[in-house]
N, C-alpha and C positions, 0 to 999 in steps of 0.2 A: 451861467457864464459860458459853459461850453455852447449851447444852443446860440449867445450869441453870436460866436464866432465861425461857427458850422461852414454857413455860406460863403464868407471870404477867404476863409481856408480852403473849401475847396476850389474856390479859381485860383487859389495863387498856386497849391498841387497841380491845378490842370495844366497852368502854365510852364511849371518844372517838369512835369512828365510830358508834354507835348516837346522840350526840347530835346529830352532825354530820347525819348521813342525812336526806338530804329526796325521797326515793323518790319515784317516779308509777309509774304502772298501767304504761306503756312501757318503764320501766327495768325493773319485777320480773319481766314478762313477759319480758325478755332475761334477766336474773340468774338466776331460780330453774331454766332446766334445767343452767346451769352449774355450779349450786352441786349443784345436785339430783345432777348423775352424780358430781361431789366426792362426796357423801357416800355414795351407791351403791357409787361404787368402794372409799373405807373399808370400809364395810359389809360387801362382797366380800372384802378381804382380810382382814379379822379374822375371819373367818368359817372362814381356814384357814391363819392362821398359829400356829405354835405357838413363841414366842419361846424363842431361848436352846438349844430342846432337839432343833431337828429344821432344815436348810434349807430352807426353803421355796419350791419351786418349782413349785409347781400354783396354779391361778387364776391371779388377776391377776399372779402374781409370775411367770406364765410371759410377759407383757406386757412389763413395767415391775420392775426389782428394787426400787423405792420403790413402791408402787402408794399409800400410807398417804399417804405425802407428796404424793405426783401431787395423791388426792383431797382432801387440803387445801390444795395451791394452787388447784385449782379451785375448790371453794369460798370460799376467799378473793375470787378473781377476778370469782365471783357474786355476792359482798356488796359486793363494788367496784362492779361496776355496779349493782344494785340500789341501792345508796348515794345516789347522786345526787350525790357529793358528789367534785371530785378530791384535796382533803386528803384525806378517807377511805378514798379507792384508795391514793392514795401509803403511806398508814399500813396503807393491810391489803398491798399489794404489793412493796411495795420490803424492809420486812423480810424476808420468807419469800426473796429472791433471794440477801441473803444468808448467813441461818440457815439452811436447808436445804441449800446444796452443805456447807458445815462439818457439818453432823449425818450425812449422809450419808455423808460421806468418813471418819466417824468408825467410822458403824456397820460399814462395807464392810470398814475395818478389824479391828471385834473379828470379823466372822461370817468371814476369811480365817483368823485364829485358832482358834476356832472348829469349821470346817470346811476345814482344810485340801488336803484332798483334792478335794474338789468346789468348792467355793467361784468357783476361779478358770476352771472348765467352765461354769460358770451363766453367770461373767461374758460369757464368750467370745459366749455362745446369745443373753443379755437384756437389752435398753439399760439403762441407770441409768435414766432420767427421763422420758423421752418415750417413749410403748409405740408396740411393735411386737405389733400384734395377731395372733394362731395359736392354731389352736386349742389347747384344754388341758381334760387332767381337771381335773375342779375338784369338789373335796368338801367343799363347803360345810356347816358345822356350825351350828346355831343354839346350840348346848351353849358353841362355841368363840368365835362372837360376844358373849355374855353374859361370857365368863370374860374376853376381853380387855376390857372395861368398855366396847365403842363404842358401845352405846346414849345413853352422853352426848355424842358427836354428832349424834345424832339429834334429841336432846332440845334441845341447844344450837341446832341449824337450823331446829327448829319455835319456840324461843323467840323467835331471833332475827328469822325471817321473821314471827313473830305480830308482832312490834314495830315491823317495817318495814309490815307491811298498815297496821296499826294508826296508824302516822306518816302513812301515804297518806291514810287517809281522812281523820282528823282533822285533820290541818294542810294 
């Protein structure tokens, strides 16, 4: 149920905190590298996961078994302060706390299914949530970032932060 509402929850959030938001130069100066390594770190990981057909444990997924998610509570946490606003934290934070442990516990479940045999060695190696940094091959695809669609968080970060510069100077 939650998973399928995720998505449109968060744009109708985005839309309430984008009116809400009364940024300054000081808060986006804090927010945007928060947000910034949120979406890097997406970026990173779609870049080499291959949903459904393979475990994925190179890149960031040899950090963090959610890295996707990592990188959108960061990001969230960066339009929270950028925000200026604490309704528009609580509305970009407190949901994610707790739609993501439920999505998570879901996916953890079908990729045990899944990949029975590995699955639970991963677990053993990689936190759920908070990374544990080591190194790792990491064969990032730009082929593979295009096919998981995460150019629309990019798009959405540059939207979004246009409209926050935008809120700063004009208001």
């Amino acid at each position: 149920m939650i998973q399928r509402f995720r998505v449109p929850l968060g744009f109708l959030i985005a839309a309430v905190v984008i009116y809400l938001a009364h940024p300054t130069g000081t808060l986006l100066l804090l927010g945007v590298p928060i947000a910034l390594a949120g979406a890097v770190l997406r970026a990173l990981a779609a870049g080499v996961i291959r949903k459904d057909s393979v475990l994925t444990t190179s890149g960031p997924y040899a950090w963090t078994r959610n890295p996707l998610y990592l990188g959108s509570f960061l990001l969230g946490v960066g339009f929270a302060i950028m925000s200026g606003s604490w309704i528009a934290a609580v509305l970009i934070v407190v949901p994610g706390c707790f739609i993501y442990p439920h999505v998570i516990r879901r996916e953890e479940a079908h990729l045990a299914r899944l990949f029975p045999d590995t699955f639970s060695a991963y677990c053993d190696r990689v936190p759920r949530f908070i990374p544990h940094f080591r190194q790792s091959s990491h064969f990032f695809s730009s082929q593979q970032y295009f096919a998981n669609r995460e150019y629309n968080t990019a798009l959405g970060f540059a939207a979004i932060l246009g409209i926050f510069v935008w809120k700063w100077l004009l208001f």
